[in-house]
DSSP file (Angstrom, degrees, kcal/mol; ACC not computed):
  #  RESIDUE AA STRUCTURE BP1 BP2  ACC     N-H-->O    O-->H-N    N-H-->O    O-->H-N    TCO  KAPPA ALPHA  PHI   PSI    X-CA   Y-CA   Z-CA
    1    1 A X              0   0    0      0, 0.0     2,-0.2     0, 0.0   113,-0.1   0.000 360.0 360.0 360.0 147.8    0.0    0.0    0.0
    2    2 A X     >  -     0   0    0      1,-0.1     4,-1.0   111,-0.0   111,-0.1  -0.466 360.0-123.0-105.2 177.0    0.9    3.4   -0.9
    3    3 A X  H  > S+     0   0    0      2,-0.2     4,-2.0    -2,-0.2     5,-0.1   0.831 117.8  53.8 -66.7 -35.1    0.5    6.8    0.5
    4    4 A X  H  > S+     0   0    0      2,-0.2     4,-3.0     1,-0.2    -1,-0.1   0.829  97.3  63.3 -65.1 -31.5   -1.0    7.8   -2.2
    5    5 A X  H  > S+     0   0    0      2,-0.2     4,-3.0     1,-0.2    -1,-0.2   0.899 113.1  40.3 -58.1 -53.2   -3.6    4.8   -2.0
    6    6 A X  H  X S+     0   0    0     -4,-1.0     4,-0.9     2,-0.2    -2,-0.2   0.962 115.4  47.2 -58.6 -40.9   -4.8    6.5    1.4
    7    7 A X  H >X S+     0   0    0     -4,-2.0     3,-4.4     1,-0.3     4,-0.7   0.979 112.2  48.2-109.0 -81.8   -4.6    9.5    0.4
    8    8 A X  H >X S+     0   0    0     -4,-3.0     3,-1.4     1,-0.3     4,-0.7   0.675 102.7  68.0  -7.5 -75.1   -6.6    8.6   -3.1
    9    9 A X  H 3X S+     0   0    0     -4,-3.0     4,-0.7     1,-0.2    -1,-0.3   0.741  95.5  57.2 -38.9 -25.2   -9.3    6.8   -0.8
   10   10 A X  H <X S+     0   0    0     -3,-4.4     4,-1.5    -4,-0.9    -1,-0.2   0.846  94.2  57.0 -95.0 -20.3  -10.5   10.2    0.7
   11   11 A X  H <X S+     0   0    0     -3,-1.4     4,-2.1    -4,-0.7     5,-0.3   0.966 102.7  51.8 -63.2 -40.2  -11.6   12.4   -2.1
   12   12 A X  H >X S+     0   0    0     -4,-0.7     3,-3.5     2,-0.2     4,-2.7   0.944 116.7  47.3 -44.5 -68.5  -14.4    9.9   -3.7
   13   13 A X  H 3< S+     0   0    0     -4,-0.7     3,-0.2     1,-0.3    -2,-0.2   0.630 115.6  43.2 -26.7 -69.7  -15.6   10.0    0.2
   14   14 A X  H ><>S+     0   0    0     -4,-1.5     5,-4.2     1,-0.2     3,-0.8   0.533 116.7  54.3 -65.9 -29.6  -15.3   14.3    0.4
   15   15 A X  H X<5S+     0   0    0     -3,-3.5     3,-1.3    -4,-2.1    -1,-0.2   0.830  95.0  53.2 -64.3 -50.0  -16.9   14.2   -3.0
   16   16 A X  T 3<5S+     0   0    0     -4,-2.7    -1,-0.2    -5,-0.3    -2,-0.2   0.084 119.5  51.8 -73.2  14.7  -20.3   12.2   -2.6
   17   17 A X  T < 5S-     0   0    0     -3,-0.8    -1,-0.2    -5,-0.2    -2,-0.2   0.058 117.9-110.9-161.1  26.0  -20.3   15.2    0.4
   18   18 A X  T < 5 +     0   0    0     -3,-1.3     2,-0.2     1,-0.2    -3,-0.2   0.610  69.6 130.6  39.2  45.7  -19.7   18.0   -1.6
   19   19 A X      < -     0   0    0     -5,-4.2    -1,-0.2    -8,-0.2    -2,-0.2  -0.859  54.7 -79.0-127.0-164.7  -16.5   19.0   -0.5
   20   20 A X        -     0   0    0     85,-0.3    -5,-0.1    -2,-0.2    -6,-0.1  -0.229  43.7-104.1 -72.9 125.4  -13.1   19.9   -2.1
   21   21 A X        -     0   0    0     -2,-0.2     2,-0.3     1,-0.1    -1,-0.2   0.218  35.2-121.7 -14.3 113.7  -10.8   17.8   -3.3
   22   22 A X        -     0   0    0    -14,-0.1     2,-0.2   -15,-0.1    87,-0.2  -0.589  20.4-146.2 -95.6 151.0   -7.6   17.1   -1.2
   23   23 A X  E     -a  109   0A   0     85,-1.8    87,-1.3    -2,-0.3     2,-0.2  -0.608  17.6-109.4 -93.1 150.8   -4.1   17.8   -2.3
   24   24 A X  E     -a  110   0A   0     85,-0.3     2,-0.4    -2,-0.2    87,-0.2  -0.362  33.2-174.0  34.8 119.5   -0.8   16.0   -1.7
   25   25 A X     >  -     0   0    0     85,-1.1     4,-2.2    -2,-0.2     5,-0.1  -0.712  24.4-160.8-153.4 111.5    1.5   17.8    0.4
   26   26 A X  H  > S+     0   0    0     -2,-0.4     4,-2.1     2,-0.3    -1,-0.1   0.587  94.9  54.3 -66.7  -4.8    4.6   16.6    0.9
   27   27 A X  H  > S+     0   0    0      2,-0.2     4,-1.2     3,-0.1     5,-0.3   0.768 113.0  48.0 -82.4 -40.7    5.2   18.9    4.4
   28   28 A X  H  > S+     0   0    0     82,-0.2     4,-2.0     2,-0.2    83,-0.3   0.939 111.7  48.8 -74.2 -37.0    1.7   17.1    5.7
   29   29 A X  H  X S+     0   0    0     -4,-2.2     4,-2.1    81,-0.3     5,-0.2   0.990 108.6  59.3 -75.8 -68.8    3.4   13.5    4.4
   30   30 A X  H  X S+     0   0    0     -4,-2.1     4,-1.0     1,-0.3     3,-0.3   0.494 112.0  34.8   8.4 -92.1    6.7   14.7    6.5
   31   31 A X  H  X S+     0   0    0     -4,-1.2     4,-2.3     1,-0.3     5,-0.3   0.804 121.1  48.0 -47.5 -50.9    4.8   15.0    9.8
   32   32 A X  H  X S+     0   0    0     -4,-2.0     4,-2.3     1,-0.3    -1,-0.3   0.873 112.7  50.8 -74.1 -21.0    2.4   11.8    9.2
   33   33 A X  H  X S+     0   0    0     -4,-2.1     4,-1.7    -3,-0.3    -1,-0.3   0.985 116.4  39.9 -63.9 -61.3    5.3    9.9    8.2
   34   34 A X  H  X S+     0   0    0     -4,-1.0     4,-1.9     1,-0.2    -2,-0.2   0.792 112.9  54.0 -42.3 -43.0    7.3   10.9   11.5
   35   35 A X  H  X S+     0   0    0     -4,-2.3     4,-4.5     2,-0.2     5,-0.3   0.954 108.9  45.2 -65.9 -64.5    4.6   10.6   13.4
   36   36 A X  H >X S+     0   0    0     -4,-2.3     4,-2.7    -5,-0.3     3,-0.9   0.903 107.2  67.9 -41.9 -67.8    3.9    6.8   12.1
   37   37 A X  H 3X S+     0   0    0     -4,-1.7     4,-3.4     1,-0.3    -1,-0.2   0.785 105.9  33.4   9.2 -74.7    7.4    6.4   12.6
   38   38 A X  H 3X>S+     0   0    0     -4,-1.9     4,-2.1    -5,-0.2     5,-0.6   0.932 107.4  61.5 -82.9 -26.6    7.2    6.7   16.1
   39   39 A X  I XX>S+     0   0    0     -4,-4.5     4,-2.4    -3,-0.9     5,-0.6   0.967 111.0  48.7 -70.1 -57.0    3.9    5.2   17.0
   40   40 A X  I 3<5S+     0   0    0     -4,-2.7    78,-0.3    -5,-0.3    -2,-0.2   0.965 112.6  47.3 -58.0 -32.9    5.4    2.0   15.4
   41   41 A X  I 3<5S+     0   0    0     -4,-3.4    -1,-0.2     1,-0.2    -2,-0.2   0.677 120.7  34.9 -88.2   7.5    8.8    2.3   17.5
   42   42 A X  I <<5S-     0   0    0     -4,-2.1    -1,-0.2    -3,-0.6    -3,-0.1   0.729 104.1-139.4 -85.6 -37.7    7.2    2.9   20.6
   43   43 A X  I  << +     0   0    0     -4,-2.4     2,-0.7    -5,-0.6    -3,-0.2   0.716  67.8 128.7  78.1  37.9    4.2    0.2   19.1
   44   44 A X      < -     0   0    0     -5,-0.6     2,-1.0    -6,-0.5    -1,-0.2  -0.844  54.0-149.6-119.2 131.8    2.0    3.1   21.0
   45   45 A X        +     0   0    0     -2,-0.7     2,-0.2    -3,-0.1     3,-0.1  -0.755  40.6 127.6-138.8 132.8   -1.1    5.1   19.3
   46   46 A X        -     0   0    0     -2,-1.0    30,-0.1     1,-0.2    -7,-0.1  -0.873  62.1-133.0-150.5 159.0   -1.5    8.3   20.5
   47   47 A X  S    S+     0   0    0     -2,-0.2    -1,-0.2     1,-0.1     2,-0.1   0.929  97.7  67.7 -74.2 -65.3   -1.9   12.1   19.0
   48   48 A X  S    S-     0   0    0     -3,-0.1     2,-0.4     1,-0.1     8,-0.2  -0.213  71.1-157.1 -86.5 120.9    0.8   13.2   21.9
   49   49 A X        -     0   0    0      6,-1.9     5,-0.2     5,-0.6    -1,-0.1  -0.779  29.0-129.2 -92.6 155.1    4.7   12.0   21.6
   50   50 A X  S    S+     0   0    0     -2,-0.4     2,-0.3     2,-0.0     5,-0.1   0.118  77.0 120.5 -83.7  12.6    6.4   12.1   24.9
   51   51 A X  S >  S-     0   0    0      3,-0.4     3,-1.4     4,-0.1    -2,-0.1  -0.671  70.7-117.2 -93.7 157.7    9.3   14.4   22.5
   52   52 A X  T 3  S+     0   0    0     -2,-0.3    -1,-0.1     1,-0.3    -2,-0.0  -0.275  98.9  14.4 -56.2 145.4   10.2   17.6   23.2
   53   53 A X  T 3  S+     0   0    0      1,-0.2    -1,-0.3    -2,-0.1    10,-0.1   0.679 118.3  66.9  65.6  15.2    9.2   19.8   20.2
   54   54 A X    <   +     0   0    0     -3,-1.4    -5,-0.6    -5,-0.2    -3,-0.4  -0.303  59.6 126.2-166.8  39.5    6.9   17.4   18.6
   55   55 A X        +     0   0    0     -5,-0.1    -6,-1.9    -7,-0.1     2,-0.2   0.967  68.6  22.1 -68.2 -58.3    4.0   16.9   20.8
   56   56 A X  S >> S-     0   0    0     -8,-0.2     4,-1.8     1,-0.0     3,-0.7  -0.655  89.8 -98.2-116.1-158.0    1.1   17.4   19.1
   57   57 A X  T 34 S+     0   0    0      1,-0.2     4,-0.4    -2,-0.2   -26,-0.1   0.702 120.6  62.7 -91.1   9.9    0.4   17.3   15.5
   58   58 A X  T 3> S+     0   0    0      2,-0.1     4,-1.3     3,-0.1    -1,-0.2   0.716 112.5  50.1 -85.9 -26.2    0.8   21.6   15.1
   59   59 A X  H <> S+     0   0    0     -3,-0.7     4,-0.9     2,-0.2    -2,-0.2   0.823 109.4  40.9 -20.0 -71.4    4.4   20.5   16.3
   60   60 A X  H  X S+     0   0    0     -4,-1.8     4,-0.7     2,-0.2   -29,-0.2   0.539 117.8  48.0 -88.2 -22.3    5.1   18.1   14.2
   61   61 A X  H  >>S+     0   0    0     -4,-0.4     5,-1.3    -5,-0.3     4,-0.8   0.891 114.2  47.2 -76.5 -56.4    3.5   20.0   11.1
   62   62 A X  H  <5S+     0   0    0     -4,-1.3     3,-0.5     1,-0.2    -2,-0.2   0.884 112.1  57.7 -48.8 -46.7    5.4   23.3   12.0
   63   63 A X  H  <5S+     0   0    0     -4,-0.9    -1,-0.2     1,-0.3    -2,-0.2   0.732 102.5  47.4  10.4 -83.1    8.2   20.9   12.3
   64   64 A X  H  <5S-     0   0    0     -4,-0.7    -1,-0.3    -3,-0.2    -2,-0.2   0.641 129.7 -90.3 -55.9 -35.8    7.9   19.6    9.0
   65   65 A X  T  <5S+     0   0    0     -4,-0.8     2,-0.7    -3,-0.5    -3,-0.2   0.623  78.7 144.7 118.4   7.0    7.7   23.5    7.2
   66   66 A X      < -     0   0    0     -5,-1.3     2,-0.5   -39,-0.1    -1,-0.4  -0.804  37.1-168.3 -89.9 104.8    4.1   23.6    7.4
   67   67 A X        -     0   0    0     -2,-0.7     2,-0.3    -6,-0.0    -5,-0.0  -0.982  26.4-166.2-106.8 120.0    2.5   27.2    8.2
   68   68 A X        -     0   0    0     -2,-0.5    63,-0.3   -10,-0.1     3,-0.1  -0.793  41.1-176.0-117.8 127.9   -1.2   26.0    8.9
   69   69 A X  S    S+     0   0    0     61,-4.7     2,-0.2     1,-0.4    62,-0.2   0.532  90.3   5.7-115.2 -10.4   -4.1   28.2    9.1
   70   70 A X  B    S+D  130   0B   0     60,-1.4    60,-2.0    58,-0.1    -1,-0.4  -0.943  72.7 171.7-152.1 152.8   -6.3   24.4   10.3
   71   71 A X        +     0   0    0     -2,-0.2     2,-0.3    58,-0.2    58,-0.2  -0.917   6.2 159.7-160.5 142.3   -4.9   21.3   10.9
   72   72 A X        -     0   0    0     -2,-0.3    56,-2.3    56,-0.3     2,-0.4  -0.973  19.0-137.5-156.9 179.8   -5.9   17.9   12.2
   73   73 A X  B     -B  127   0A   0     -2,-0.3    54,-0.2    54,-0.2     2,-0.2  -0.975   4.4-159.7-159.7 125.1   -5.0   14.3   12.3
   74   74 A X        +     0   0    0     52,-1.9    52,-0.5    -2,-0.4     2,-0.2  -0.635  20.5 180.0 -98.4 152.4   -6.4   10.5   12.1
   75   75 A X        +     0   0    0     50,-0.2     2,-0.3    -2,-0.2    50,-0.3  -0.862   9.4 166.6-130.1-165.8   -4.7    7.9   13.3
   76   76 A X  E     -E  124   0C   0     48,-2.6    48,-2.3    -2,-0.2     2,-0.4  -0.973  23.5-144.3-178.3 160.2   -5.2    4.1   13.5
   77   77 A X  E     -E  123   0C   0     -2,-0.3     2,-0.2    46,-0.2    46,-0.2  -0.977  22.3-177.4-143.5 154.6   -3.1    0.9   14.3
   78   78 A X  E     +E  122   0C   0     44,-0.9    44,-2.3    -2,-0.4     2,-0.3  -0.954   2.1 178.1-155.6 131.2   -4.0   -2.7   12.2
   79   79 A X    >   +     0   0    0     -2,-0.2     3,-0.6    42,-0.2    42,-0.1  -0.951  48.6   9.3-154.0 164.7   -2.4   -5.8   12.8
   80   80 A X  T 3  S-     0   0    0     -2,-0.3     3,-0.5    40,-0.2    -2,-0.0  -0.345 128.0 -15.5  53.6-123.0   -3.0   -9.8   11.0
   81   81 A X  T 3  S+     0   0    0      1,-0.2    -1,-0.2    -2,-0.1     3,-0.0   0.147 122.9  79.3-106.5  52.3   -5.3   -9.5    8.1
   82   82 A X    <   +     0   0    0     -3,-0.6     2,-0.5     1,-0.1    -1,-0.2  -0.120  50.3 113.3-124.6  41.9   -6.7   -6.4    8.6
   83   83 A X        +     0   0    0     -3,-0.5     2,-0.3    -5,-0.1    -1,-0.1  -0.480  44.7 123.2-110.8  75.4   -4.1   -4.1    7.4
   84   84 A X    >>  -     0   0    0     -2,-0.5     3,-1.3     1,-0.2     4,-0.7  -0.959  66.0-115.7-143.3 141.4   -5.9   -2.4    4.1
   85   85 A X  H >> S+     0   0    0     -2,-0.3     3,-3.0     1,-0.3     4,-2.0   0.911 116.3  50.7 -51.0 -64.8   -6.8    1.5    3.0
   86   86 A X  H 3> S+     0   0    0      1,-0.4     4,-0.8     2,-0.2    -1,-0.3   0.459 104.9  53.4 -97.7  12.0  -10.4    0.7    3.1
   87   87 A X  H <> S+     0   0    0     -3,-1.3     4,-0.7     2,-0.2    -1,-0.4   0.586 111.5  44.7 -52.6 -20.9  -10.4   -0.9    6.6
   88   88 A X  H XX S+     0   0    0     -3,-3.0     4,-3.1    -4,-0.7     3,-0.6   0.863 112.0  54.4 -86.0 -49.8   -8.9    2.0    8.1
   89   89 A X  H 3X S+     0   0    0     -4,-2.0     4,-1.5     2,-0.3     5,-0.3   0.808 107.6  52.0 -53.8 -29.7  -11.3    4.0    5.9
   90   90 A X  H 3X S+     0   0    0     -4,-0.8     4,-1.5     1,-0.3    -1,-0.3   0.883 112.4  48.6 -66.8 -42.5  -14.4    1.9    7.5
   91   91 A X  H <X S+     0   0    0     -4,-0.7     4,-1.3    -3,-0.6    -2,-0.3   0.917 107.4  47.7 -85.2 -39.6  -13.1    2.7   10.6
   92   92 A X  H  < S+     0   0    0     -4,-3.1     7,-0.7     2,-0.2     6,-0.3   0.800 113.4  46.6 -41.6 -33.5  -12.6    6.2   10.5
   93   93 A X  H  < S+     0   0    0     -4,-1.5    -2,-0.2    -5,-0.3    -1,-0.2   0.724 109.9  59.7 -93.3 -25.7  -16.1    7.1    8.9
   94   94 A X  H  < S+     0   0    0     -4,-1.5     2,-0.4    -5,-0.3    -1,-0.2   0.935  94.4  69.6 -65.0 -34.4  -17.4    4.8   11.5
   95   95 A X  S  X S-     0   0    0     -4,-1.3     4,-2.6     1,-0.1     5,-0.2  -0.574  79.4-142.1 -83.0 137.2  -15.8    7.1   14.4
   96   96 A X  H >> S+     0   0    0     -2,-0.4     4,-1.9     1,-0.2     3,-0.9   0.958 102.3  49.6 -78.9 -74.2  -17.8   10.6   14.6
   97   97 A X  H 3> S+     0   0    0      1,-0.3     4,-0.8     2,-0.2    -1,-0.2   0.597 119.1  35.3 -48.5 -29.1  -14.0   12.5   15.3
   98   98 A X  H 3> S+     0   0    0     -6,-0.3     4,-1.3     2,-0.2     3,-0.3   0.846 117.3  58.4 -85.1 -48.2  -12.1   10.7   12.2
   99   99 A X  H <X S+     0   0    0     -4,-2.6     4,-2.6    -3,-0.9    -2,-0.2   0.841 108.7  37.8 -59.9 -53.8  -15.2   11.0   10.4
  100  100 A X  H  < S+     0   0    0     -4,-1.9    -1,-0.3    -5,-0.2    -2,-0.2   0.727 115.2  56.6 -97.0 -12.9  -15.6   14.8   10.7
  101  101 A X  H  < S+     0   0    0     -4,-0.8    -2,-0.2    -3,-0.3    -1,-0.2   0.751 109.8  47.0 -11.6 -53.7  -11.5   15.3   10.2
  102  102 A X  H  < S+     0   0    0     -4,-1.3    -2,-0.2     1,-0.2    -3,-0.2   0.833 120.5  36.3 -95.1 -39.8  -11.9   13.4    7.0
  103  103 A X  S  < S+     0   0    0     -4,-2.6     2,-0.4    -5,-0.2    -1,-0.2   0.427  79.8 132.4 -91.5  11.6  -15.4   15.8    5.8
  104  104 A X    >   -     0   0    0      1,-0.1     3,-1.5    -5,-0.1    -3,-0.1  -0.420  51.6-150.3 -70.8 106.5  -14.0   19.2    7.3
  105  105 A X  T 3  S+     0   0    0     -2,-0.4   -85,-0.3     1,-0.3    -1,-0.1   0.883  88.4  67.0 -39.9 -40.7  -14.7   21.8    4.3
  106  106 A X  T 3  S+     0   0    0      2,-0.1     2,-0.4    24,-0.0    -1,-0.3   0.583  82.0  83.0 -96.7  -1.7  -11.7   23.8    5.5
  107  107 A X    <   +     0   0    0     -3,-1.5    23,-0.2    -6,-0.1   -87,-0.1  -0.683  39.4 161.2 -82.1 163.2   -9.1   21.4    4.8
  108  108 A X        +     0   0    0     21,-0.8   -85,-1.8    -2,-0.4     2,-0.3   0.504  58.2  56.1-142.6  -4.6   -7.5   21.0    1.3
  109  109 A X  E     -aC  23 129A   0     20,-1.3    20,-1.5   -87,-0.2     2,-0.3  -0.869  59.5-176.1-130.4 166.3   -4.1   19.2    1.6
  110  110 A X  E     -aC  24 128A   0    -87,-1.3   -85,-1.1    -2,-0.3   -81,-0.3  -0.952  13.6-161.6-156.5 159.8   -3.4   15.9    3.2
  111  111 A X  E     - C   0 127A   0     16,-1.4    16,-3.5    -2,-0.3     2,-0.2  -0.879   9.1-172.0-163.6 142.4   -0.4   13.4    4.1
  112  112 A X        +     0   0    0     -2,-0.3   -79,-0.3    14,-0.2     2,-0.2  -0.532   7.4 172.2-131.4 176.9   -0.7   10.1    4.8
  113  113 A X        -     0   0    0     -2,-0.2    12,-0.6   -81,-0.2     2,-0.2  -0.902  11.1-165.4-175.9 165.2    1.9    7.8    6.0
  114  114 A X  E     -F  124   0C   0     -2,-0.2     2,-0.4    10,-0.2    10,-0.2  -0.852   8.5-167.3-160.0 117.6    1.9    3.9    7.4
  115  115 A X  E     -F  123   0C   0      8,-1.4     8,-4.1    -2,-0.2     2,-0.5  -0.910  18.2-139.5-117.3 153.6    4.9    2.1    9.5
  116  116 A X  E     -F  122   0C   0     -2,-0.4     6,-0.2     6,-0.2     2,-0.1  -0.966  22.3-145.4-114.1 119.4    5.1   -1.4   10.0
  117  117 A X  E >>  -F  121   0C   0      4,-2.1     3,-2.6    -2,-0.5     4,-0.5  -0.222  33.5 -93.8 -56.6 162.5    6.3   -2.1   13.9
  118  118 A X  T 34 S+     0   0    0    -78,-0.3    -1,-0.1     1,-0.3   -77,-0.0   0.569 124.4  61.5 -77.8  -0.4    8.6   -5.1   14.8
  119  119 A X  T 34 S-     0   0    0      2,-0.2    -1,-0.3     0, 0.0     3,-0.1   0.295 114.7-112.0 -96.8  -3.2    5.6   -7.1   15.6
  120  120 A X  T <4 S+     0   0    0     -3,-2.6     2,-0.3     1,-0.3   -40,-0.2   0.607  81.6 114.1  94.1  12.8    4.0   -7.0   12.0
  121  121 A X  E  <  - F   0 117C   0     -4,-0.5    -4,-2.1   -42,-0.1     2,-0.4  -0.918  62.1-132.1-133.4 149.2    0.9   -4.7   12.9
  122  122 A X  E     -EF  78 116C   0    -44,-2.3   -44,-0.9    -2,-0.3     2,-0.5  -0.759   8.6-148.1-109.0 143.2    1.0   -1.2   11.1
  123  123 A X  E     -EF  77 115C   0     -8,-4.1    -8,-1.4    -2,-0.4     2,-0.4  -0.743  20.9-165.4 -95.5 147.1    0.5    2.3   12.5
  124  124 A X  E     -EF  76 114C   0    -48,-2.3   -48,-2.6    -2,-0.5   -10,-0.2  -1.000   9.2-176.6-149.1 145.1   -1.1    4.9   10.1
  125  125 A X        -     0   0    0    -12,-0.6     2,-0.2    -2,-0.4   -50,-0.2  -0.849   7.6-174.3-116.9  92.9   -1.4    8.6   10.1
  126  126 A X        -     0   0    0    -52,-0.5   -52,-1.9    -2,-0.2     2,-0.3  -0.757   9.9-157.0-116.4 149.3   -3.0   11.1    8.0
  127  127 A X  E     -BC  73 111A   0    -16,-3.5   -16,-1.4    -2,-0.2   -54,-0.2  -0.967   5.9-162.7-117.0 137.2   -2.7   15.1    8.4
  128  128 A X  E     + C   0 110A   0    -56,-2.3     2,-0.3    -2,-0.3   -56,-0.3  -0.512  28.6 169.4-119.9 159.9   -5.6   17.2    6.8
  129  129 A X  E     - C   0 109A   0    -20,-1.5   -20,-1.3    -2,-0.2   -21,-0.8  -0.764  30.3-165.7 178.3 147.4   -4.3   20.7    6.6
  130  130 A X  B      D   70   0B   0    -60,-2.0   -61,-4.7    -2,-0.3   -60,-1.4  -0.968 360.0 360.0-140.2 147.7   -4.9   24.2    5.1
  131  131 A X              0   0    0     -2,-0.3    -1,-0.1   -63,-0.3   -24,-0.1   0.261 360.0 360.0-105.4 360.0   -2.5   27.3    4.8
């Protein structure tokens, strides 16, 4: 799976619900990348890292190069055979906070990211985000 594959799975979704496409942004990939990064090498999923200067995800964006006028952030951990874009997607539009992240008119760029921990089971992160 690709980034692009999450990232691709949320416009049909934002479309059928009349909002705008989202865009590719390779400063929102940074952060979600980093972010994943560490929720697999801790094997913890959480918004907040315990690092200095990359605590929550306006942190980690800024971080990245990001100047954000909204920003917010799914995450999701998957492990055996349940590690596919539109299972995380099921479960996101099933949760009313991932759900309304993923339909928020005012974002318009996105980055996705996915790390695989030493245990097999993958962490994933996407950042919605608008300048």
């Amino acid at each position: 799976m690709s980034y692009q594959s999450i990232i691709n799975a949320h416009n049909p979704i934002r479309g059928s619900n009349h909002k705008c496409s989202l865009r590719a942004s390779a400063r929102l990939g940074k952060a979600a990348q980093s972010h994943a990064n560490w929720m697999a090498q801790t094997q913890r999923m959480s918004h907040e890292e315990n690092v200095q200067g990359r605590v929550h995800v306006g942190d980690r964006v800024h971080k990245a190069g990001y100047n954000y006028q909204a920003v917010a952030e799914n995450i999701a951990f998957t492990s055996g055979q349940n590690n596919s874009v539109p299972k995380v997607m099921n479960m996101w539009m099933n949760s009313p906070g991932h759900r309304e992240n993923i339909l928020n008119g005012n974002y318009n760029q996105i980055g996705a990211a996915v790390a695989r921990a030493s245990d097999g089971s993958l962490y994933w992160c996407v950042v919605f985000g608008r300048r």
